[in-house]
N, CA, C and O atoms as a MOPAC input file, in Angstrom:
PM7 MOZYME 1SCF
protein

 N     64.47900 1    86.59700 1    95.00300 1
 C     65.80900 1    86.82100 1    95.55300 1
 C     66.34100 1    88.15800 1    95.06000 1
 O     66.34000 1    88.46800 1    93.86800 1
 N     66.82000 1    88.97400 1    96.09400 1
 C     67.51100 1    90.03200 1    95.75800 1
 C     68.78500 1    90.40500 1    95.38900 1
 O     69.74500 1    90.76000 1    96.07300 1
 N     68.67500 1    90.29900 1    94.45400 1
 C     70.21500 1    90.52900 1    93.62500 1
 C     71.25500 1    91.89400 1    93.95400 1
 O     70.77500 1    93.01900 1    93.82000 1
 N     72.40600 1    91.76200 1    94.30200 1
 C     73.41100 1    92.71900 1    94.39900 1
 C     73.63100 1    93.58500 1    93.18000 1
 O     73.80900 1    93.18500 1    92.03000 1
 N     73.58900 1    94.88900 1    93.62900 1
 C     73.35400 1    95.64100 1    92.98000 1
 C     75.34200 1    96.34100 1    91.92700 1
 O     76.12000 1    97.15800 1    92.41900 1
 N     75.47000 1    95.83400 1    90.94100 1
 C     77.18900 1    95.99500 1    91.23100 1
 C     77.96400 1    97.31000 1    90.33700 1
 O     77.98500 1    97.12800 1    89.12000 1
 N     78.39600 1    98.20000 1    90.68600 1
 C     78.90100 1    99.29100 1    90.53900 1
 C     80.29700 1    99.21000 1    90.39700 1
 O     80.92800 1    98.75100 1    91.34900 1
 N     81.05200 1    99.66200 1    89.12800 1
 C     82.66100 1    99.91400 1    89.86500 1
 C     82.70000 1   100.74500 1    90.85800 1
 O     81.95900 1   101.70100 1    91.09000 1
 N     83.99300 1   100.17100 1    91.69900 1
 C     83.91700 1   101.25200 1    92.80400 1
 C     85.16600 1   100.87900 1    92.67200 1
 O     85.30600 1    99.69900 1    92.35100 1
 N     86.40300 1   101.68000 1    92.85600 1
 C     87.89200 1   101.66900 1    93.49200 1
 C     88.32600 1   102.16700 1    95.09200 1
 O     87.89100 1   103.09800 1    95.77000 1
 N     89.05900 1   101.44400 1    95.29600 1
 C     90.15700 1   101.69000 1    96.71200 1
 C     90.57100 1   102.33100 1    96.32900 1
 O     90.75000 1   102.23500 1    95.11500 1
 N     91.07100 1   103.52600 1    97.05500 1
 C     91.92700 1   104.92700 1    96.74000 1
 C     93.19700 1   104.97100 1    97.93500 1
 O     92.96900 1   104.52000 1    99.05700 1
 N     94.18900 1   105.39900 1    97.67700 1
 C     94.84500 1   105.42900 1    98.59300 1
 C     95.26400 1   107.32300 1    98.55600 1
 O     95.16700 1   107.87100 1    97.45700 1
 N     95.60800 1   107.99900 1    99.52000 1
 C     96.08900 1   109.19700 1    99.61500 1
 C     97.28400 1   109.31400 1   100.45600 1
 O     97.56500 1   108.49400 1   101.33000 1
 N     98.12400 1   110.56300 1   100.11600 1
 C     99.17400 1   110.23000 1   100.82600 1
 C     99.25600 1   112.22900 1   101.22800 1
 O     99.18200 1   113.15500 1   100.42000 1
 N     99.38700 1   112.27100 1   102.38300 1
 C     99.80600 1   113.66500 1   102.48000 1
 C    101.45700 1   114.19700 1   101.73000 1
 O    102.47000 1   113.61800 1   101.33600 1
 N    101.02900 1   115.46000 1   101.82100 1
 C    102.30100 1   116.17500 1   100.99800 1
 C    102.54500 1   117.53300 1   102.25300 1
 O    102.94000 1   118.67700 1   102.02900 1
 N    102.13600 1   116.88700 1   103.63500 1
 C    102.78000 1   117.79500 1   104.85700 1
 C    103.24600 1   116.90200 1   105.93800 1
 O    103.19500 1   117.27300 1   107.11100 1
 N    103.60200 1   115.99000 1   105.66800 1
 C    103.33700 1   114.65400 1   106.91300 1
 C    103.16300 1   113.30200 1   106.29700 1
 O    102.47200 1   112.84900 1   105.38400 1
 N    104.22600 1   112.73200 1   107.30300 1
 C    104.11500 1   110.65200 1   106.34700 1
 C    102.75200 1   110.08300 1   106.79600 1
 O    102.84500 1   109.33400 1   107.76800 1
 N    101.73700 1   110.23600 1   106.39800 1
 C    100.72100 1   109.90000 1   106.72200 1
 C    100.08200 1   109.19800 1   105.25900 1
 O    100.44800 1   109.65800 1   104.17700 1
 N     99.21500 1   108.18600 1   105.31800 1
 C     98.40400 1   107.70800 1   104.24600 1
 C     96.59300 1   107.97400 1   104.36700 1
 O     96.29100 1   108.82300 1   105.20600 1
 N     95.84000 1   107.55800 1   103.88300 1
 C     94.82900 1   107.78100 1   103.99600 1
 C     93.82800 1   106.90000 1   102.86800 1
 O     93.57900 1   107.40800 1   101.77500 1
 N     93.27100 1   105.50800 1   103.25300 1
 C     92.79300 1   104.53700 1   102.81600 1
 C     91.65900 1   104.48500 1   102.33100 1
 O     91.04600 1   103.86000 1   103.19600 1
 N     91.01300 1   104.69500 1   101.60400 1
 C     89.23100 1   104.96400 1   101.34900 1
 C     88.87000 1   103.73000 1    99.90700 1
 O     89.57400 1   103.01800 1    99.19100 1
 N     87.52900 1   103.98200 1   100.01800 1
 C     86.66900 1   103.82400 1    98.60100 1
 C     85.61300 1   105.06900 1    98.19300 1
 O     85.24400 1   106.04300 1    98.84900 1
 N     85.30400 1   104.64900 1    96.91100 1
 C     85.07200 1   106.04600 1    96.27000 1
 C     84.49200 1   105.08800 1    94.47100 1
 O     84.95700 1   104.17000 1    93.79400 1
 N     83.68900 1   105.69600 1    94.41300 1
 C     83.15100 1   105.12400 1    92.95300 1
 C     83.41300 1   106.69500 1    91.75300 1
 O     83.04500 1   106.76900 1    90.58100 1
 N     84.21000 1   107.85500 1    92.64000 1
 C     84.80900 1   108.85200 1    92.35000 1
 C     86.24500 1   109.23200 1    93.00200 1
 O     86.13000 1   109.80100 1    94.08800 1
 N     87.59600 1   109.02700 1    92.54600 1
 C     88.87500 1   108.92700 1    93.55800 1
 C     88.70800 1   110.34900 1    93.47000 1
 O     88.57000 1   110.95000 1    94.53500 1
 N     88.68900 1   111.19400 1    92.07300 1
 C     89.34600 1   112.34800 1    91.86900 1
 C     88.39400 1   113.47600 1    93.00800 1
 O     88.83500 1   114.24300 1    93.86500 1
 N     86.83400 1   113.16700 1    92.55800 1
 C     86.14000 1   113.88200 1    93.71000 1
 C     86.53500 1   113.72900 1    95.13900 1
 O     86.62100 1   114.55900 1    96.04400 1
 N     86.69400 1   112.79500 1    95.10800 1
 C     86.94500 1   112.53100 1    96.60100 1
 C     88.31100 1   112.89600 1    97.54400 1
 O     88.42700 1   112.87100 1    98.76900 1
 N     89.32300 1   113.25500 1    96.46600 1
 C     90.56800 1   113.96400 1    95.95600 1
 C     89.99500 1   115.13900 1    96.21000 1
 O     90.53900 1   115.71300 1    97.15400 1
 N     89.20200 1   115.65400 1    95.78300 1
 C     88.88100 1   117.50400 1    96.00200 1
 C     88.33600 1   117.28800 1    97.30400 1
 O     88.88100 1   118.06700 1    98.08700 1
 N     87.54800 1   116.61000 1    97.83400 1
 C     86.55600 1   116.77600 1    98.78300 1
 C     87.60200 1   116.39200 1   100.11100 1
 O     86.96200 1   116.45400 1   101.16100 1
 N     88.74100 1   116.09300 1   100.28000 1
 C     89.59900 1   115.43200 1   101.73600 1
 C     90.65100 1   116.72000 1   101.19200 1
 O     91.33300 1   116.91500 1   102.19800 1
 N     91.02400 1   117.47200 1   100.37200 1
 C     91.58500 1   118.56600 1   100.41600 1
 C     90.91800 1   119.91700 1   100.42300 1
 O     91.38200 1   121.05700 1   100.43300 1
 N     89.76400 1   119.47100 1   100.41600 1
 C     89.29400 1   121.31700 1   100.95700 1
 C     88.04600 1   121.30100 1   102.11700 1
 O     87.92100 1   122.06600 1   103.07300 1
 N     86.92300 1   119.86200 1   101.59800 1
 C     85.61600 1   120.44100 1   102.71300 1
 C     86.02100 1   119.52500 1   103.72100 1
 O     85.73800 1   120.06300 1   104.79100 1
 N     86.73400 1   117.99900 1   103.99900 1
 C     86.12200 1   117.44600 1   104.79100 1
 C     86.92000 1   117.56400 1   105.86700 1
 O     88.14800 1   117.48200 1   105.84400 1
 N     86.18300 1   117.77000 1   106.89200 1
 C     86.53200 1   118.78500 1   108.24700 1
 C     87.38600 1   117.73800 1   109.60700 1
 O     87.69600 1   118.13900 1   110.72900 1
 N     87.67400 1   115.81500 1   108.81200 1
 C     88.16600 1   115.44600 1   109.74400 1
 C     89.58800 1   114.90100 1   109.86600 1
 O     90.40300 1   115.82100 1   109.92600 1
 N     90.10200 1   113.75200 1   109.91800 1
 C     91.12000 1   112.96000 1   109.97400 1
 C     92.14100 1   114.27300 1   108.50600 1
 O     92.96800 1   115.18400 1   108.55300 1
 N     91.68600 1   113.84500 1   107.89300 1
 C     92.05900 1   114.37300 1   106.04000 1
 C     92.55200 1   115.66800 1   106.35600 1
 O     93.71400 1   116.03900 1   106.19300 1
 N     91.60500 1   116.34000 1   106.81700 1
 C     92.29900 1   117.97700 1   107.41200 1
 C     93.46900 1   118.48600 1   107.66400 1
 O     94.07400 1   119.40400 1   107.11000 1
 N     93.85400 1   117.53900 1   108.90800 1
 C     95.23200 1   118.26000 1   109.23200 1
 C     96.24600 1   118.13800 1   108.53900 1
 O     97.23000 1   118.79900 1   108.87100 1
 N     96.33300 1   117.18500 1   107.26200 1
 C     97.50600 1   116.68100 1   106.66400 1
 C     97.64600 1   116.91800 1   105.28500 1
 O     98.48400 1   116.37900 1   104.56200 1
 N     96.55100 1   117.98300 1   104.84300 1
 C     96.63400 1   118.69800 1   103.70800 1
 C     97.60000 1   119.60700 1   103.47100 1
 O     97.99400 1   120.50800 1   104.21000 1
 N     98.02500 1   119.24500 1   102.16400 1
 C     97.29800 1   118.57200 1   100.89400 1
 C     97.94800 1   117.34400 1   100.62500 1
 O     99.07300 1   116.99100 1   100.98000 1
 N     96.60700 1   116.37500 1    99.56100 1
 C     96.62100 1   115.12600 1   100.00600 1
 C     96.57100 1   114.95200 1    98.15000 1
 O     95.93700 1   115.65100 1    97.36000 1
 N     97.46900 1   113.78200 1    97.85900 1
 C     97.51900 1   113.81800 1    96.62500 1
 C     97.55600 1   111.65500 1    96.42300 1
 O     98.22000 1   110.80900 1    97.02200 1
 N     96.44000 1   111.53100 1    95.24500 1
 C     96.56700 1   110.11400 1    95.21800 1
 C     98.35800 1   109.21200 1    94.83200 1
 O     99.47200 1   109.45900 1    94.37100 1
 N     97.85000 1   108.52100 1    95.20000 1
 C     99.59400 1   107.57500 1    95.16900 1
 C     98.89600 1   105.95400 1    94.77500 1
 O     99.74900 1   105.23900 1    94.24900 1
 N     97.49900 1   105.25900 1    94.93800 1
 C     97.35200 1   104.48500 1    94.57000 1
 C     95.52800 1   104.14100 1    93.96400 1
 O     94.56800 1   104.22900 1    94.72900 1
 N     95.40900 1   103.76400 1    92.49000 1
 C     93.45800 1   103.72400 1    92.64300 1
 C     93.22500 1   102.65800 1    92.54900 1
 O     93.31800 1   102.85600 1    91.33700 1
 N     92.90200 1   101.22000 1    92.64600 1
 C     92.59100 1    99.88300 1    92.09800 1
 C     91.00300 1    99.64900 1    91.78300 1
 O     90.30100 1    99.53500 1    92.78700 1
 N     90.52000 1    99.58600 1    90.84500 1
 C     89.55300 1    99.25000 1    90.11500 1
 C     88.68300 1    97.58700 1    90.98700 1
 O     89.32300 1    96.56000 1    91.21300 1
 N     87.35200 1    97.74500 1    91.27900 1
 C     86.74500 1    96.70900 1    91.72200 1
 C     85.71900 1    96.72100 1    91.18600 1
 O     85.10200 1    97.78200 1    91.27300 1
 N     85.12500 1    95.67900 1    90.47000 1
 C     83.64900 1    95.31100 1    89.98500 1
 C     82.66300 1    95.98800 1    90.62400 1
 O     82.00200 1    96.84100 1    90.03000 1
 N     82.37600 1    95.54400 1    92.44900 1
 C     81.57100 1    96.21400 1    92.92600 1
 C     82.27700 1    96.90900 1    94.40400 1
 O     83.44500 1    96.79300 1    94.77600 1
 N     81.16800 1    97.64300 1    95.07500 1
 C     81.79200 1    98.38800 1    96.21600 1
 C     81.53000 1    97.43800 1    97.18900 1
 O     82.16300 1    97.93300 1    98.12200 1
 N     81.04800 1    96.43300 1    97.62200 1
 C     81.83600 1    95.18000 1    98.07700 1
 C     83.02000 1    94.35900 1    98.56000 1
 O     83.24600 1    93.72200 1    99.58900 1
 N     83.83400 1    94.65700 1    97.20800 1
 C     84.62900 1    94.09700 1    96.63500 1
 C     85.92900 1    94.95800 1    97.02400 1
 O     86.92600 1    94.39500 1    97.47700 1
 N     85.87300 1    96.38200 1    96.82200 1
 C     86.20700 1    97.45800 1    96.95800 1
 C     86.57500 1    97.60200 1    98.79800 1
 O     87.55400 1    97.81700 1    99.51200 1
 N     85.42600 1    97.38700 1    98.91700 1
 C     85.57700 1    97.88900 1   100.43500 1
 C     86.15800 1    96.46800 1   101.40400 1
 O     86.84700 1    96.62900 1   102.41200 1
 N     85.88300 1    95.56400 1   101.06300 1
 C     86.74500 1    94.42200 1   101.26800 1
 C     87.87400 1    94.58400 1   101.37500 1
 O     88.56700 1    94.40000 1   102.37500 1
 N     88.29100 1    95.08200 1    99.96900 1
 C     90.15500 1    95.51800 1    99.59400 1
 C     90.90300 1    96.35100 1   100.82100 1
 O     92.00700 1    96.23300 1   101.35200 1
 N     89.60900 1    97.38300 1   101.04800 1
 C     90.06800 1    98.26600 1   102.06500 1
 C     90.20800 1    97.71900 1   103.43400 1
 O     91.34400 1    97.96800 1   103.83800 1
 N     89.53900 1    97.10200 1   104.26500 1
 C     89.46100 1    96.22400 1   104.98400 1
 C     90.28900 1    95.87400 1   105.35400 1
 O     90.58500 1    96.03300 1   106.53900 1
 N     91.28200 1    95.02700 1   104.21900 1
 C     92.06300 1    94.23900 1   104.29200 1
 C     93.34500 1    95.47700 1   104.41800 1
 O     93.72900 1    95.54000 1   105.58600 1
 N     93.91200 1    96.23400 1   103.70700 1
 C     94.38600 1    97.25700 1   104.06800 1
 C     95.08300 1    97.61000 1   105.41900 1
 O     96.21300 1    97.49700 1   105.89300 1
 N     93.40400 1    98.27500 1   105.96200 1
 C     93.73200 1    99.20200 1   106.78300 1
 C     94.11400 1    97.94700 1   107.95200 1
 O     95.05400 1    98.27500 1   108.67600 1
 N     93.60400 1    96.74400 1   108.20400 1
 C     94.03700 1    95.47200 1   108.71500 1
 C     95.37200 1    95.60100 1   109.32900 1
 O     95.56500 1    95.50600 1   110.54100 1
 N     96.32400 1    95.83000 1   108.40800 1
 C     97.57200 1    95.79200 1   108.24600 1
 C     98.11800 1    96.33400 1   109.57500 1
 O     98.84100 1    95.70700 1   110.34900 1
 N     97.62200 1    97.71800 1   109.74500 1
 C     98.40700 1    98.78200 1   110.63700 1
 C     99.67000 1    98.85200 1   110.37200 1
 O    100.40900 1    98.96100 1   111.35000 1
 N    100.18600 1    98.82100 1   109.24800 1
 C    101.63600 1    99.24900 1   108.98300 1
 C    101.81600 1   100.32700 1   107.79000 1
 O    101.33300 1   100.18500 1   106.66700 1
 N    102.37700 1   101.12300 1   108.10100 1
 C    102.65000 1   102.51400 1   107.20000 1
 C    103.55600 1   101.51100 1   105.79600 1
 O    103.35000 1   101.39800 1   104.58700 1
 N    104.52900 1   100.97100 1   106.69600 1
 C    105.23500 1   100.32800 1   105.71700 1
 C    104.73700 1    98.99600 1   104.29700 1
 O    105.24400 1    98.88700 1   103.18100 1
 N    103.98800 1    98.44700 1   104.70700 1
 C    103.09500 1    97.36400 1   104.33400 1
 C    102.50800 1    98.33600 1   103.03000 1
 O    102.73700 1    97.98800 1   101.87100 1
 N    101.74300 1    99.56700 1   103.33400 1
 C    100.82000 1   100.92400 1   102.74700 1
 C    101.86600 1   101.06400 1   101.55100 1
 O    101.55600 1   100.95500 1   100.36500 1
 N    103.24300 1   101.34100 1   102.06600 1
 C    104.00900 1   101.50100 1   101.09700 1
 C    104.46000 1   100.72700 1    99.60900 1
 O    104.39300 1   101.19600 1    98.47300 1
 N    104.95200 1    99.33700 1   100.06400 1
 C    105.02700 1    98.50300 1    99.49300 1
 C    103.57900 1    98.17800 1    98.47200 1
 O    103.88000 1    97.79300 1    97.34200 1
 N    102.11800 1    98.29000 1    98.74700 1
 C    101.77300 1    98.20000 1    97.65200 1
 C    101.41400 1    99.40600 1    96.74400 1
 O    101.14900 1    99.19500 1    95.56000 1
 N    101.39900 1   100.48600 1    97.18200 1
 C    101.79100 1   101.85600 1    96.51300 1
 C    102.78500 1   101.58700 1    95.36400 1
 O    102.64400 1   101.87500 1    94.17500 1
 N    103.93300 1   100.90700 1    96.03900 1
 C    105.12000 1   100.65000 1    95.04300 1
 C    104.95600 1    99.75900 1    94.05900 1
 O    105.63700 1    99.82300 1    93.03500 1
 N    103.86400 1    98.65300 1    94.29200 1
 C    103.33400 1    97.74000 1    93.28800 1
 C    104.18600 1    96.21000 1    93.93800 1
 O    104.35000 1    95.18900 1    93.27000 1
 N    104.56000 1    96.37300 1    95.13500 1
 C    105.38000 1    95.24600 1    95.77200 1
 C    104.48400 1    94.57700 1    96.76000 1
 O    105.19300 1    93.87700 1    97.48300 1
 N    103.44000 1    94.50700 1    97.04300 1
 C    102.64200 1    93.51500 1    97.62500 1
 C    101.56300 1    94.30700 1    96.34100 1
 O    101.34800 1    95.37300 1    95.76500 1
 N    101.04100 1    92.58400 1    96.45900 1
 C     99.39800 1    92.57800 1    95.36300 1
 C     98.15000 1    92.05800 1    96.65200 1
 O     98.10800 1    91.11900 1    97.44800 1
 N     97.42600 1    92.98000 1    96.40100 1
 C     95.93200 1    92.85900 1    96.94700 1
 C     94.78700 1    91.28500 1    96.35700 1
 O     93.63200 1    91.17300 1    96.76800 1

């Protein structure tokens, strides 16, 4: 039997600093991934630079992690995004 392989990985949240926009990811690196959606990556992240973290939550594995996100982006509410930024809804 093949066993899951388990890594921390965190949910990252980003928030532009040109536009109310958020930006939902995982990353087993937030801060790289922080450099990499403010300078190389050429899509969504682009136009709304610069993008500065606002939320990181810690997950056992990227699984777990990406689950979190899932559930998230689920939502479709900017406002919802907010509230757990603020620490007012728990994941």
């Amino acid at each position: 039997m093949l066993q899951e392989k388990t890594e921390t990985c965190w949910l990252y949240i980003l928030k532009s600093e040109s536009a109310e926009k958020y930006y939902v990811g995982v990353s087993t690196d937030p801060q790289r991934r922080l450099m990499f959606h403010n300078s190389i990556e050429k899509g969504f992240t682009s136009r709304y630079r610069p993008w500065k973290l606002v939320l990181v939550k810690e997950y056992e594995s990227r699984k777990a992690a990406m689950q979190a996100e899932k559930t998230v982006k689920s939502w479709k509410s900017q406002k919802r995004i907010i509230q757990l930024v603020r620490g007012e809804v728990v994941l």
